[in-house]
PQR file of N, CA, C, O and H, with PARSE charges and radii, in Angstrom:
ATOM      1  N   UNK A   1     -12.397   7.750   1.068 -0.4000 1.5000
ATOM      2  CA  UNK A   1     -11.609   7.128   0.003 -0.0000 2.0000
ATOM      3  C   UNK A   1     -12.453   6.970  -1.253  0.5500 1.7000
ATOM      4  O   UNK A   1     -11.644   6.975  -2.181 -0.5500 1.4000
ATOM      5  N   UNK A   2     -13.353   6.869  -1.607 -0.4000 1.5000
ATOM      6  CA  UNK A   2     -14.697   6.412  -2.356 -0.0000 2.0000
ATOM      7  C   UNK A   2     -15.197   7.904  -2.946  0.5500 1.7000
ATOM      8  O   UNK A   2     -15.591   7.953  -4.111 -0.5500 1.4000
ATOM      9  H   UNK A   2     -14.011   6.865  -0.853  0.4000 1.0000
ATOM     10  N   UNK A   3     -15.178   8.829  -2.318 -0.4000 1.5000
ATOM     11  CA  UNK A   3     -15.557   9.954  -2.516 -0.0000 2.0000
ATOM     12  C   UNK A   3     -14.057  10.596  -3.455  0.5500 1.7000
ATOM     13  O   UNK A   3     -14.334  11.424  -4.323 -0.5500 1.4000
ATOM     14  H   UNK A   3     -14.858   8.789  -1.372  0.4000 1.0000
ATOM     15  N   UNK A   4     -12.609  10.246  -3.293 -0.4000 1.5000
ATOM     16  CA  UNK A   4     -11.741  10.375  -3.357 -0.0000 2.0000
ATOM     17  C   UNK A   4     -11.572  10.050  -4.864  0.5500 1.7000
ATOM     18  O   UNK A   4     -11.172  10.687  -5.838 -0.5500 1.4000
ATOM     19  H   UNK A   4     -12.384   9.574  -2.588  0.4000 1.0000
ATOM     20  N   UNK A   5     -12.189   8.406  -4.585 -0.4000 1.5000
ATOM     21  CA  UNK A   5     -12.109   7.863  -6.238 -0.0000 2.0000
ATOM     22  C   UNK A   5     -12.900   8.094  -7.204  0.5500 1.7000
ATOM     23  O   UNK A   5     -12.636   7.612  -8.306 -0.5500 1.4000
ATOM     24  H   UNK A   5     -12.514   7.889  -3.794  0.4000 1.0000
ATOM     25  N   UNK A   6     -14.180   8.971  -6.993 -0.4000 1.5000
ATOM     26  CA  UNK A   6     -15.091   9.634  -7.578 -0.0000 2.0000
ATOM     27  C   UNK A   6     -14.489  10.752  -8.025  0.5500 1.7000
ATOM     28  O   UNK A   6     -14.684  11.096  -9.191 -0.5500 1.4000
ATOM     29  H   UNK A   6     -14.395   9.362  -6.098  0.4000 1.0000
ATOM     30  N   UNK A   7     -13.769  11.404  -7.290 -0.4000 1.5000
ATOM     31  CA  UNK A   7     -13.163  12.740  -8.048 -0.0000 2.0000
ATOM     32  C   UNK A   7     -12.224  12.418  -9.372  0.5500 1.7000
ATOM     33  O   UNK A   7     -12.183  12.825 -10.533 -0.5500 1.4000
ATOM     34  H   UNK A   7     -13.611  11.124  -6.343  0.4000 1.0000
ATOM     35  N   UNK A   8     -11.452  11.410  -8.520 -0.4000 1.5000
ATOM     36  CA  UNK A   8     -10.472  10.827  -9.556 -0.0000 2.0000
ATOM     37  C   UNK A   8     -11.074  10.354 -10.838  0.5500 1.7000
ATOM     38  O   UNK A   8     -10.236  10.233 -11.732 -0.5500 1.4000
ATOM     39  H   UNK A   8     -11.486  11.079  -7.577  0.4000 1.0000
ATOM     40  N   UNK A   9     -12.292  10.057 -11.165 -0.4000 1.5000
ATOM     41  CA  UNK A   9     -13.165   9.067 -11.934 -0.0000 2.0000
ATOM     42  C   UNK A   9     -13.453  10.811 -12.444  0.5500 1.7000
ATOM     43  O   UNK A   9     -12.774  11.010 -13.451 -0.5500 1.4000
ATOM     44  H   UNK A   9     -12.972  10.155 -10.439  0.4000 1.0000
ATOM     45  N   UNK A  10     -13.818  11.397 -12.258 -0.4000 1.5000
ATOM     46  CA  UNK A  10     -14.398  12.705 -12.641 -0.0000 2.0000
ATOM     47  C   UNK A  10     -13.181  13.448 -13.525  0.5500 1.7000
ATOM     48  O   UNK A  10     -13.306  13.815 -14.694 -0.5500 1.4000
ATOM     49  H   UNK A  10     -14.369  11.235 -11.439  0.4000 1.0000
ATOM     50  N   UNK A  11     -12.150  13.566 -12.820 -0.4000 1.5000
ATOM     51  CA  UNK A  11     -11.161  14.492 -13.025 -0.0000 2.0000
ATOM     52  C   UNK A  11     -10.630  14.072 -14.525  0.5500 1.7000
ATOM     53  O   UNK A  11     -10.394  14.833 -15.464 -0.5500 1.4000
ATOM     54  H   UNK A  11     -12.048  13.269 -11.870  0.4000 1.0000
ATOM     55  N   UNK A  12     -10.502  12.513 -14.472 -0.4000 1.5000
ATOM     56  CA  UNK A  12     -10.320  11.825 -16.025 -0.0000 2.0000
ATOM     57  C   UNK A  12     -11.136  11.912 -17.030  0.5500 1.7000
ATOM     58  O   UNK A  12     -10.811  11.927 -18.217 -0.5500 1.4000
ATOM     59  H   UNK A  12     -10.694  11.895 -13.710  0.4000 1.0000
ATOM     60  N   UNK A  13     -12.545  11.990 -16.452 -0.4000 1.5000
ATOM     61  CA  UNK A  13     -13.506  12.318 -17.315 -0.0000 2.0000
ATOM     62  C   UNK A  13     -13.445  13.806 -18.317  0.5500 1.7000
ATOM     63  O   UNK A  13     -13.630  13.820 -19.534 -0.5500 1.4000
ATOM     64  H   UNK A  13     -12.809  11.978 -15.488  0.4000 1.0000
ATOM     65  N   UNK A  14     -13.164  14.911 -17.523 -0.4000 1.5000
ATOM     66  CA  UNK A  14     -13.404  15.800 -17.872 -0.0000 2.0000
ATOM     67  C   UNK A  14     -12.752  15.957 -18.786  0.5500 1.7000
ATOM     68  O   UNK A  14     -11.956  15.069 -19.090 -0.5500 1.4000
ATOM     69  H   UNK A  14     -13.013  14.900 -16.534  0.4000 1.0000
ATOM     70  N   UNK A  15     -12.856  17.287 -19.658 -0.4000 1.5000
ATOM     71  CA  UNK A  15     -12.809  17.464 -20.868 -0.0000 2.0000
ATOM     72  C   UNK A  15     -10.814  17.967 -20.583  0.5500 1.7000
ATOM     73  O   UNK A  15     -10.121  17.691 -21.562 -0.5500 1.4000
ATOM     74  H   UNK A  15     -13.503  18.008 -19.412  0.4000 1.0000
ATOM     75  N   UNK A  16     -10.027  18.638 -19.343 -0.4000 1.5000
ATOM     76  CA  UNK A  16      -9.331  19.094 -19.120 -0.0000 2.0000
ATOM     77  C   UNK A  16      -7.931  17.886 -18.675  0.5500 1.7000
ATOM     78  O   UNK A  16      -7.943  17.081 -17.744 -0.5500 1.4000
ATOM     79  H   UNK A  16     -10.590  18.862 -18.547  0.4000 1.0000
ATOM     80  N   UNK A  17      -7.041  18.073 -19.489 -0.4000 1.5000
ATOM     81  CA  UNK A  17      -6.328  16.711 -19.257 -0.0000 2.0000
ATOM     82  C   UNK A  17      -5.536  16.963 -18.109  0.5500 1.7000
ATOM     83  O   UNK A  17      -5.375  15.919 -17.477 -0.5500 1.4000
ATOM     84  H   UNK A  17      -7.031  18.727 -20.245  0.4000 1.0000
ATOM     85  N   UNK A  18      -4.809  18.243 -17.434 -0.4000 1.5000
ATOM     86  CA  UNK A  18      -4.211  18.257 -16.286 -0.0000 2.0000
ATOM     87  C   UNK A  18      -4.342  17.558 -15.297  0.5500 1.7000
ATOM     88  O   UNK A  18      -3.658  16.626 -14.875 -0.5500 1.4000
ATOM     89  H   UNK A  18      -4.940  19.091 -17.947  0.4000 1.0000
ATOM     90  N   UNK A  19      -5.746  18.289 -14.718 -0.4000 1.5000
ATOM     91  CA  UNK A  19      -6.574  17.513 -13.587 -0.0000 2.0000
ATOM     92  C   UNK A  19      -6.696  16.314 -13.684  0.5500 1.7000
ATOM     93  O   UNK A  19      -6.891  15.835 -12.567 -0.5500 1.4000
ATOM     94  H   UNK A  19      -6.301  19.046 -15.061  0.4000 1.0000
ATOM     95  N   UNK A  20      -6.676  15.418 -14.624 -0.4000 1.5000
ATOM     96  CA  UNK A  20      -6.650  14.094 -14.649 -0.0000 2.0000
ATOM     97  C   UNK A  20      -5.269  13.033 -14.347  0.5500 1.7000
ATOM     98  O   UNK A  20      -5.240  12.006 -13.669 -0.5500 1.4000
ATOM     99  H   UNK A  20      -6.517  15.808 -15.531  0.4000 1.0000
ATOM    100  N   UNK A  21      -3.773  13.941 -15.397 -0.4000 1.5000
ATOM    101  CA  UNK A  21      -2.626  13.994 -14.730 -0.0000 2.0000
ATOM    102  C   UNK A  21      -2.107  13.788 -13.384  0.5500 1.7000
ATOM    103  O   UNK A  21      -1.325  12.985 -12.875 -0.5500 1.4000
ATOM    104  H   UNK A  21      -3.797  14.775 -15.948  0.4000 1.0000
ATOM    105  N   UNK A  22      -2.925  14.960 -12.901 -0.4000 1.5000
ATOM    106  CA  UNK A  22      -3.078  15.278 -11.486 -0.0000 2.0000
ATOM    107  C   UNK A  22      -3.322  13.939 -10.470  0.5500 1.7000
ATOM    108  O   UNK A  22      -2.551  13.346  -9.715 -0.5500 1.4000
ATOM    109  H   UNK A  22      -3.560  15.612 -13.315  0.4000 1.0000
ATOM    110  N   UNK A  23      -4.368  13.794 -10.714 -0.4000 1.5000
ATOM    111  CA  UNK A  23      -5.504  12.568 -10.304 -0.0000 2.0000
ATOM    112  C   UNK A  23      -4.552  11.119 -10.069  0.5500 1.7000
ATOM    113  O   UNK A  23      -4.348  10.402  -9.089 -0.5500 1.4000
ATOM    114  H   UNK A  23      -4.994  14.276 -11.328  0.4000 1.0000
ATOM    115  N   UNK A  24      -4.062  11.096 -11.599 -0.4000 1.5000
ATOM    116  CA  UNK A  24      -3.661   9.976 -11.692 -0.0000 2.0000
ATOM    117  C   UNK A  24      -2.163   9.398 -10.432  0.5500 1.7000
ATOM    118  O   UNK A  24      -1.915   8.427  -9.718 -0.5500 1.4000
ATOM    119  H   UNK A  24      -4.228  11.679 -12.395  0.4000 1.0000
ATOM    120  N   UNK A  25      -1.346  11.094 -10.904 -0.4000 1.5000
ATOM    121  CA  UNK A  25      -0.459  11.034  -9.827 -0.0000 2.0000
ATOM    122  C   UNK A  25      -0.385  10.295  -8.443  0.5500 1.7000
ATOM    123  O   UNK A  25       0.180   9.285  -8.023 -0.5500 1.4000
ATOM    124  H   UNK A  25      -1.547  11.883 -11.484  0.4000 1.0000
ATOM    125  N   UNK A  26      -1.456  11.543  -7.777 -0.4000 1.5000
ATOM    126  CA  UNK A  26      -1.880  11.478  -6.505 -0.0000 2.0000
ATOM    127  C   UNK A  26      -2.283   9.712  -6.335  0.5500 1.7000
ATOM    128  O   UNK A  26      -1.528   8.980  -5.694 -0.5500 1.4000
ATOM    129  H   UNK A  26      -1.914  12.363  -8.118  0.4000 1.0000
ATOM    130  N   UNK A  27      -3.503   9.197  -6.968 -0.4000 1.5000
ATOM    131  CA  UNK A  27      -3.689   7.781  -6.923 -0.0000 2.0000
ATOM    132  C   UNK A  27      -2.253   6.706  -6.876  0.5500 1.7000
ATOM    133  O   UNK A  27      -2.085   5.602  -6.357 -0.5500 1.4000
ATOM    134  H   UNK A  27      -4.116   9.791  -7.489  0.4000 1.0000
ATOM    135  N   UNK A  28      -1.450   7.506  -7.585 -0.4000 1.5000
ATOM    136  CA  UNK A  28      -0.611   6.352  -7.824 -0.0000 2.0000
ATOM    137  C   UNK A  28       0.455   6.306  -6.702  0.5500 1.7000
ATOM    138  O   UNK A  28       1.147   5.372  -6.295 -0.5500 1.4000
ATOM    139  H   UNK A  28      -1.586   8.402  -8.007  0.4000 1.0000
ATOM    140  N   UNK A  29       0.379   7.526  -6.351 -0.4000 1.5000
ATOM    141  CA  UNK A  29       1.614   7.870  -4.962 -0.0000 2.0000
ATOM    142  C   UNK A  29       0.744   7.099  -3.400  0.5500 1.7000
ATOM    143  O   UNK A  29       1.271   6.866  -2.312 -0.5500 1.4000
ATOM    144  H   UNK A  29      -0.183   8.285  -6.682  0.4000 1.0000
ATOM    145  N   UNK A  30      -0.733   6.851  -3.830 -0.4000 1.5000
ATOM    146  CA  UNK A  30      -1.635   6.771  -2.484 -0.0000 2.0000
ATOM    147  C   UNK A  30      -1.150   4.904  -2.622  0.5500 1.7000
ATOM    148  O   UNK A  30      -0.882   4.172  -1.669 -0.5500 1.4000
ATOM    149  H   UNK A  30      -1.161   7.040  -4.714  0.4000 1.0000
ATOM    150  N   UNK A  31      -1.161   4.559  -3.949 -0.4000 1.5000
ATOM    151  CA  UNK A  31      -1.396   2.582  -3.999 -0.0000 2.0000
ATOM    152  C   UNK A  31       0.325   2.349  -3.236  0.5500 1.7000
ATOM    153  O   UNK A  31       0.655   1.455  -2.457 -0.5500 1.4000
ATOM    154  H   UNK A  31      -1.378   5.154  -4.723  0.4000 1.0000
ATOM    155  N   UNK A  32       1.461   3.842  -3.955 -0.4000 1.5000
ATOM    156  CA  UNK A  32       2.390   2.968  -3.702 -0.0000 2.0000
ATOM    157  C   UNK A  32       2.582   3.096  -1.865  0.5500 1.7000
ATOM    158  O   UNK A  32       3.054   2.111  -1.298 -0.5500 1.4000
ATOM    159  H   UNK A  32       1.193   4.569  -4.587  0.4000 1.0000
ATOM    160  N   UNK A  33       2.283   4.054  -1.213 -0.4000 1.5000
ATOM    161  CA  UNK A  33       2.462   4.537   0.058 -0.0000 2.0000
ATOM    162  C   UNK A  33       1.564   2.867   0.854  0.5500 1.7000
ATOM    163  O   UNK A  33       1.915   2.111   1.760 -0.5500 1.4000
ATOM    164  H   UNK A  33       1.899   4.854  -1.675  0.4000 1.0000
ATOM    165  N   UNK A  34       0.633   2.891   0.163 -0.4000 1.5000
ATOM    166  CA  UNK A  34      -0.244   1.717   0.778 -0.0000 2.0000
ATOM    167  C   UNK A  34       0.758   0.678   0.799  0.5500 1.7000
ATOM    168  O   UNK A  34       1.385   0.343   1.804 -0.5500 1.4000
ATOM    169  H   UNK A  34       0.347   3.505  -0.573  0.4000 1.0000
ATOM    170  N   UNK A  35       0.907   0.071  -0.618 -0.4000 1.5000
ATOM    171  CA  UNK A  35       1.543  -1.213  -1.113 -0.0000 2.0000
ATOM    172  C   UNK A  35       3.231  -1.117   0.148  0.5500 1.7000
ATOM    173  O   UNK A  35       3.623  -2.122   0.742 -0.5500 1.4000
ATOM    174  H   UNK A  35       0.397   0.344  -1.434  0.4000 1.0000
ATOM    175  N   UNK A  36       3.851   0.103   0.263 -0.4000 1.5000
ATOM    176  CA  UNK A  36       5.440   0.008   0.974 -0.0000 2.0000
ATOM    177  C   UNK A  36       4.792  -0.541   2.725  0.5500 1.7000
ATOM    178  O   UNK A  36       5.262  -1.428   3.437 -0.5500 1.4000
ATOM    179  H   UNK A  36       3.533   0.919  -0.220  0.4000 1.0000
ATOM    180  N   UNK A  37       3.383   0.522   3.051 -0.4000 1.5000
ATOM    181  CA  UNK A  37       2.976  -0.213   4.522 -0.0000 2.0000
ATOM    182  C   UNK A  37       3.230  -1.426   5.074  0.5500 1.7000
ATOM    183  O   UNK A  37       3.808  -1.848   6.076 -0.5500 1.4000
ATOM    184  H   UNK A  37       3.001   1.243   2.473  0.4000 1.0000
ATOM    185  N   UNK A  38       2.346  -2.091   3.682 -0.4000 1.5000
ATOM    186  CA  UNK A  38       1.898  -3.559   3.466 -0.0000 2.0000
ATOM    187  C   UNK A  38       2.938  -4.440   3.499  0.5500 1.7000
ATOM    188  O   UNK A  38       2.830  -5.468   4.167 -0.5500 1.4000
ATOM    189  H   UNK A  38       1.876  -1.748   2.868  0.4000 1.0000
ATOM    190  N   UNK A  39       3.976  -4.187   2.852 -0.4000 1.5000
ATOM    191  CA  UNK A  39       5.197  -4.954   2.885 -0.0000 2.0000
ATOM    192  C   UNK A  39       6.009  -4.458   4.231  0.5500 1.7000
ATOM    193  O   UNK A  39       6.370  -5.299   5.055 -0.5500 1.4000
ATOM    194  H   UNK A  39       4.064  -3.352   2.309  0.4000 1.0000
ATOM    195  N   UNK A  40       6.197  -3.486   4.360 -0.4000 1.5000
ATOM    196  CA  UNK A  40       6.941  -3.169   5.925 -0.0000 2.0000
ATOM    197  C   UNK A  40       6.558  -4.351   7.085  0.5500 1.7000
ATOM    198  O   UNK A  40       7.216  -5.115   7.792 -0.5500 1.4000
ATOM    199  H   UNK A  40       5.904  -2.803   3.691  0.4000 1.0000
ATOM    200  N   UNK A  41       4.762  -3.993   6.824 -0.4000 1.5000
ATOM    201  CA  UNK A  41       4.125  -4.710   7.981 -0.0000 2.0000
ATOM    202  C   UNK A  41       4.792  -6.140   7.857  0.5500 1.7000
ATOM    203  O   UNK A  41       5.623  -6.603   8.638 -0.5500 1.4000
ATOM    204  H   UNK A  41       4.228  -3.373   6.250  0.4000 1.0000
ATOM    205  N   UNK A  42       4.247  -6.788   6.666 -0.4000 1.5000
ATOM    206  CA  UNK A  42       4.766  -7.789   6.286 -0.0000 2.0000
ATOM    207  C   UNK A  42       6.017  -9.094   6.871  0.5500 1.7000
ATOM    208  O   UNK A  42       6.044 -10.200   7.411 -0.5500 1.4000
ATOM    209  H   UNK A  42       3.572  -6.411   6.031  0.4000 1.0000
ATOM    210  N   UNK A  43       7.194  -7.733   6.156 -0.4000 1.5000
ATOM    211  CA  UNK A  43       8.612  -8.074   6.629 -0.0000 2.0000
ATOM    212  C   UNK A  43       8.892  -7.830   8.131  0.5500 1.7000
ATOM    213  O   UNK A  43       9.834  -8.382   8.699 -0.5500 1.4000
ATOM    214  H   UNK A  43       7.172  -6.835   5.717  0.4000 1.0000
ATOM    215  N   UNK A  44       8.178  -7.119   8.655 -0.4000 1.5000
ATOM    216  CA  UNK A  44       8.305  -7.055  10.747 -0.0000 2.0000
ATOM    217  C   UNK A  44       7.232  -8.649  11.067  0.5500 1.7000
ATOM    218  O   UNK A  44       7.578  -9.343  12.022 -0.5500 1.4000
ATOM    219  H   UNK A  44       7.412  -6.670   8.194  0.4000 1.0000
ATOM    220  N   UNK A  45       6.493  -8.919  10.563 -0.4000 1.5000
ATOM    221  CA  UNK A  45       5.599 -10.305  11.223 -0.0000 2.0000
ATOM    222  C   UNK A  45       6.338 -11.001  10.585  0.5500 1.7000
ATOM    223  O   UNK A  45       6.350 -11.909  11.416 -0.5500 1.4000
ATOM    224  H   UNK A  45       6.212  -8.355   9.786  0.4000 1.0000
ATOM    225  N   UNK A  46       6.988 -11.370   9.797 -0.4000 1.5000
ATOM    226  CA  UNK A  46       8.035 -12.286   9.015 -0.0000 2.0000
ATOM    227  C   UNK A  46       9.054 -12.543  10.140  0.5500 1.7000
ATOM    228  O   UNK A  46       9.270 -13.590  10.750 -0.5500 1.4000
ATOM    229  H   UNK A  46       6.979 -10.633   9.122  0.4000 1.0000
ATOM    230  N   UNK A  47       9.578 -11.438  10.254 -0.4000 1.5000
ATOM    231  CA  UNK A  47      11.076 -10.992  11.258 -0.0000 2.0000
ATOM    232  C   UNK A  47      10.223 -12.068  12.814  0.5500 1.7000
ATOM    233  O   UNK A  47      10.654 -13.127  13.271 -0.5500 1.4000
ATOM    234  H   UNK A  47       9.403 -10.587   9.758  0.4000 1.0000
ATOM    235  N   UNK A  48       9.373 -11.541  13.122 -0.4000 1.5000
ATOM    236  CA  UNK A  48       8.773 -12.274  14.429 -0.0000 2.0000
ATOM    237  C   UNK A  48       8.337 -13.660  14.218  0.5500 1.7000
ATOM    238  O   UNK A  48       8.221 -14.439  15.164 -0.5500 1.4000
ATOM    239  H   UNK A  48       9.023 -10.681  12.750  0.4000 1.0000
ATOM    240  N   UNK A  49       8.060 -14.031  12.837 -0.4000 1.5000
ATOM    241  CA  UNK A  49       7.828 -15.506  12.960 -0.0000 2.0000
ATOM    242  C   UNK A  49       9.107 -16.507  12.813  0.5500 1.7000
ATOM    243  O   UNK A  49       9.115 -17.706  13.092 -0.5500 1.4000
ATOM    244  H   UNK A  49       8.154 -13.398  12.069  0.4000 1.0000
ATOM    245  N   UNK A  50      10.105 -15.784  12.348 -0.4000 1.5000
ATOM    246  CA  UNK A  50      11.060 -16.232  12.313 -0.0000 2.0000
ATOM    247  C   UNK A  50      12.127 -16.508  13.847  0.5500 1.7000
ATOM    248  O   UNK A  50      12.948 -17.421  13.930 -0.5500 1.4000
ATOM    249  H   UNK A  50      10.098 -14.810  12.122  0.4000 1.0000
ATOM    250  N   UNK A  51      11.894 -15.649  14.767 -0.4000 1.5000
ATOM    251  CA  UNK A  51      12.386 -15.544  15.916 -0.0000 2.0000
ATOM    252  C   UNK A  51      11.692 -16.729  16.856  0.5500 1.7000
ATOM    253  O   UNK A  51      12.339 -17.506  17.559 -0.5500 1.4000
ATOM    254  H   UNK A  51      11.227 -14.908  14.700  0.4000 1.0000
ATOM    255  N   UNK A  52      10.191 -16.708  16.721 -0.4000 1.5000
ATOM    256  CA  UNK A  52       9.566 -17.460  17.214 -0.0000 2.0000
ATOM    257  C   UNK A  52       9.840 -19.004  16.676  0.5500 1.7000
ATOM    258  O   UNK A  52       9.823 -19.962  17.447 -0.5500 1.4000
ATOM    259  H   UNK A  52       9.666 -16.077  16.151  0.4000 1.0000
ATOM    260  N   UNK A  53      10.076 -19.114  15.359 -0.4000 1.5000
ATOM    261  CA  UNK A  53      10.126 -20.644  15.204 -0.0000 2.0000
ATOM    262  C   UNK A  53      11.794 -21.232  15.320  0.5500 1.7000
ATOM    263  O   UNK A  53      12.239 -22.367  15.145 -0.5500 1.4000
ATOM    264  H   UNK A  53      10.090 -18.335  14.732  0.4000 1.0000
ATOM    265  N   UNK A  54      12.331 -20.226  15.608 -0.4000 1.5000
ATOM    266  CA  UNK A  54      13.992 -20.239  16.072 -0.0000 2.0000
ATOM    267  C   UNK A  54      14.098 -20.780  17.795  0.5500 1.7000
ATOM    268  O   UNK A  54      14.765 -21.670  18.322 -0.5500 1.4000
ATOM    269  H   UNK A  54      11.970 -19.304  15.749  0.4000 1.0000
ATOM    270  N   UNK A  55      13.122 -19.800  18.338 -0.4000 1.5000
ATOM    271  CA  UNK A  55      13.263 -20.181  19.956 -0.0000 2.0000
ATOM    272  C   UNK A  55      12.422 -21.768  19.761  0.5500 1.7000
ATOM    273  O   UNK A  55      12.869 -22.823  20.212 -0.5500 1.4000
ATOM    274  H   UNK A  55      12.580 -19.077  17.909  0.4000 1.0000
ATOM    275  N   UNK A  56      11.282 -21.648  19.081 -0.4000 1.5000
ATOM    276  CA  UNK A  56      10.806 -23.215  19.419 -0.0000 2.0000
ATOM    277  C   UNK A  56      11.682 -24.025  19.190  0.5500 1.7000
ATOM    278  O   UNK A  56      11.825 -24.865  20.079 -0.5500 1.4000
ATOM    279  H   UNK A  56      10.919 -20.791  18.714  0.4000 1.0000
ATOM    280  N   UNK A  57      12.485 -24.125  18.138 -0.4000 1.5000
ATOM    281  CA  UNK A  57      13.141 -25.316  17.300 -0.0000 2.0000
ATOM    282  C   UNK A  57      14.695 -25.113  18.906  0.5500 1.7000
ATOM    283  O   UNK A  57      15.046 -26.203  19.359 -0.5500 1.4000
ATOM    284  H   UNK A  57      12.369 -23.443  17.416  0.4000 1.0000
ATOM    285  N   UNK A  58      15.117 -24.355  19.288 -0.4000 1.5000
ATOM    286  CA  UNK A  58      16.191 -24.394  20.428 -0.0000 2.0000
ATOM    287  C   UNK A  58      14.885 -25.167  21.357  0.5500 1.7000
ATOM    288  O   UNK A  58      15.426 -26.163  21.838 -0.5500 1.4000
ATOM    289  H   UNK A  58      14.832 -23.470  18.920  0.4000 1.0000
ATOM    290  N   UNK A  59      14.018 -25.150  21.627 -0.4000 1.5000
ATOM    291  CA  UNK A  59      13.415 -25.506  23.007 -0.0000 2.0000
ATOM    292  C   UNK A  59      13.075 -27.106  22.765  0.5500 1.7000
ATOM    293  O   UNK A  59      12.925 -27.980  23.619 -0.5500 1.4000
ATOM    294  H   UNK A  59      13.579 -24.341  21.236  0.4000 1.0000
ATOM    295  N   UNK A  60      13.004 -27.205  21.340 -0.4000 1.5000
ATOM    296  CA  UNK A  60      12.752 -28.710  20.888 -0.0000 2.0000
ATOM    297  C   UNK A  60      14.096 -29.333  21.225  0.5500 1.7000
ATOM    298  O   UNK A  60      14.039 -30.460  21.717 -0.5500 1.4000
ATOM    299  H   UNK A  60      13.126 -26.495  20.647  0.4000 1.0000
ATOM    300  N   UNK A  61      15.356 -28.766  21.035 -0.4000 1.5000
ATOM    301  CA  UNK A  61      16.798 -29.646  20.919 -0.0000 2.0000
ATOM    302  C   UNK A  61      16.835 -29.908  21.812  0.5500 1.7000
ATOM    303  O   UNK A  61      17.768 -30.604  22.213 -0.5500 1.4000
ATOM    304  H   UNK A  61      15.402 -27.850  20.635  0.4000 1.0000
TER
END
């Protein structure tokens, strides 16, 4: 990933604006693919804490 963002850091640098285009793309398609995980994960441990504090609160009545 690091090696990844070095290119990316490079590709902007260079004198050629495509490759940087390019770069930027790819980075931005990688944060959002990350960022949709993150929330998926998110909203499924949400979904389970919610089930869980549903059965407690029935086991309390």
């Amino acid at each position: 990933m690091l090696s990844f963002m070095k290119m990316a850091m490079f590709g902007i640098k260079s004198k050629w604006l495509l490759p940087a285009v390019i770069d930027f793309w790819i980075l931005c398609f990688i944060f959002v693919g990350v960022g949709l995980m993150i929330n998926a994960a998110a909203e499924k441990i949400n979904k389970q804490l919610k089930k869980y504090r549903e059965r407690k609160r029935a086991r309390l009545l």
